[in-house]
C-alpha positions in Angstrom: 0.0 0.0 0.0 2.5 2.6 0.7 4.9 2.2 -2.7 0.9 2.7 -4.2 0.4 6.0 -2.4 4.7 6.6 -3.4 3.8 6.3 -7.1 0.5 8.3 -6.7 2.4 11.0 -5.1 5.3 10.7 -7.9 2.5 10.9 -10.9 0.6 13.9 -9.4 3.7 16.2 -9.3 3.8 18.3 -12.7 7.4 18.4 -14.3 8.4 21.6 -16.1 11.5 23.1 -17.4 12.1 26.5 -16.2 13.2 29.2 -18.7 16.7 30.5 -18.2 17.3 34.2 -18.8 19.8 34.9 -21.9 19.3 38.7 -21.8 17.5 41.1 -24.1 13.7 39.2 -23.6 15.1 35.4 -24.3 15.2 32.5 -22.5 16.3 28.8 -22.2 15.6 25.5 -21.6 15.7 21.5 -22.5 19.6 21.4 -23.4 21.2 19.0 -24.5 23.9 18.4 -25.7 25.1 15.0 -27.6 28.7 14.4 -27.9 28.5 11.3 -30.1 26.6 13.4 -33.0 28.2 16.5 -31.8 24.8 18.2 -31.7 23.0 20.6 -29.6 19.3 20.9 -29.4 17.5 24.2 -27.3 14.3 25.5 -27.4 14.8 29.5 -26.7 11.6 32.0 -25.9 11.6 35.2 -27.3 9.2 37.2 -25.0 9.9 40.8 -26.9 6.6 40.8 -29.0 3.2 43.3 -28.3 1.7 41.0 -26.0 2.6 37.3 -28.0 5.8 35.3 -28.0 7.8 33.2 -29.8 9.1 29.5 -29.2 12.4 28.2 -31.6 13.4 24.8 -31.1 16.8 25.1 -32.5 19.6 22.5 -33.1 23.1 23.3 -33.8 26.3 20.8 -35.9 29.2 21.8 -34.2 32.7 21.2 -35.0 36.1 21.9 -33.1 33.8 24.3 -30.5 31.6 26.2 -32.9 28.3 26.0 -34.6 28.8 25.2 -38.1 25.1 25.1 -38.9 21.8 25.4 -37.7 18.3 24.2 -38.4 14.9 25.3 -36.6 12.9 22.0 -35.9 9.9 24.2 -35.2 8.5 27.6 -34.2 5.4 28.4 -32.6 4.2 32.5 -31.8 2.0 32.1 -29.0 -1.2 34.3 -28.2 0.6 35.1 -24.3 3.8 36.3 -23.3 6.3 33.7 -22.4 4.9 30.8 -24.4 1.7 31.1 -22.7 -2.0 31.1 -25.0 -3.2 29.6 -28.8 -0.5 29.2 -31.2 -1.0 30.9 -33.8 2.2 29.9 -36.0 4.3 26.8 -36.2 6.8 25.5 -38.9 10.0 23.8 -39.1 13.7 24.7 -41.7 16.1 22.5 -43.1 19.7 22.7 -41.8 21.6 25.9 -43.3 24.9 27.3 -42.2 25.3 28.8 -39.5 24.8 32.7 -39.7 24.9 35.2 -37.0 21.6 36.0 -35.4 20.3 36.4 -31.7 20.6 33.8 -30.9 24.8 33.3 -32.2 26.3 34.0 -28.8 24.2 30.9 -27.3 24.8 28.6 -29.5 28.5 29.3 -29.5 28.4 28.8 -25.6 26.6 25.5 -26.0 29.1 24.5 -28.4 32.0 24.7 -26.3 29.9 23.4 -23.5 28.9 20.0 -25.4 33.3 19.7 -25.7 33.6 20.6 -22.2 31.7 17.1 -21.3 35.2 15.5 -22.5 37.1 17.0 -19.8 35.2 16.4 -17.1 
């Protein structure tokens, strides 16, 4: 009876990432970084929009520490601000090379933070 009311307990707790402030109205969360491919995958919030927002699941190639290119697996503009409401838009990109955006400085950081993994 008690590992029941354990797992009941377990399942009635919601699990949510929390966004991680980047600066400038954008935020962070589910990294992760896979050596073995020598990807990274984010999904960064851009909250800087009249009352909507923006969602970008992004994944990054990297070689030798920096993004080489990128893709956008999907975007969604939400209704609310920070990912909140309808969505109004969503869509998805092929990989193209890596240009410099908003978002460059992160994906640069998570870069050398998926070769960090080596050293530790």
């Amino acid at each position: 009876m008690r590992y029941i009311f354990i797992l009941m307990m377990l399942m009635s707790f919601s699990v949510h990432a929390e966004w991680i402030a980047r600066g400038d109205n954008v935020y962070s969360k589910d990294i992760e970084l896979n050596r073995t491919t020598e990807r990274v995958s984010v999904q960064l919030l851009v909250d800087d929009l009249v009352d909507s927002s923006l969602v970008h699941h992004m994944q990054y190639q990297c070689e030798n520490r920096v993004p080489i290119k990128e893709r956008t697996v999907w975007v969604a503009r939400y209704e609310g601000r920070m990912g909140t409401g309808d969505v109004i838009y969503v869509k998805g990109a092929p990989w193209v090379p890596f240009e410099d955006s908003r978002f460059s400085l992160i994906a640069i950081k998570l870069c050398i933070d998926m070769y960090k993994q080596d050293s530790k």
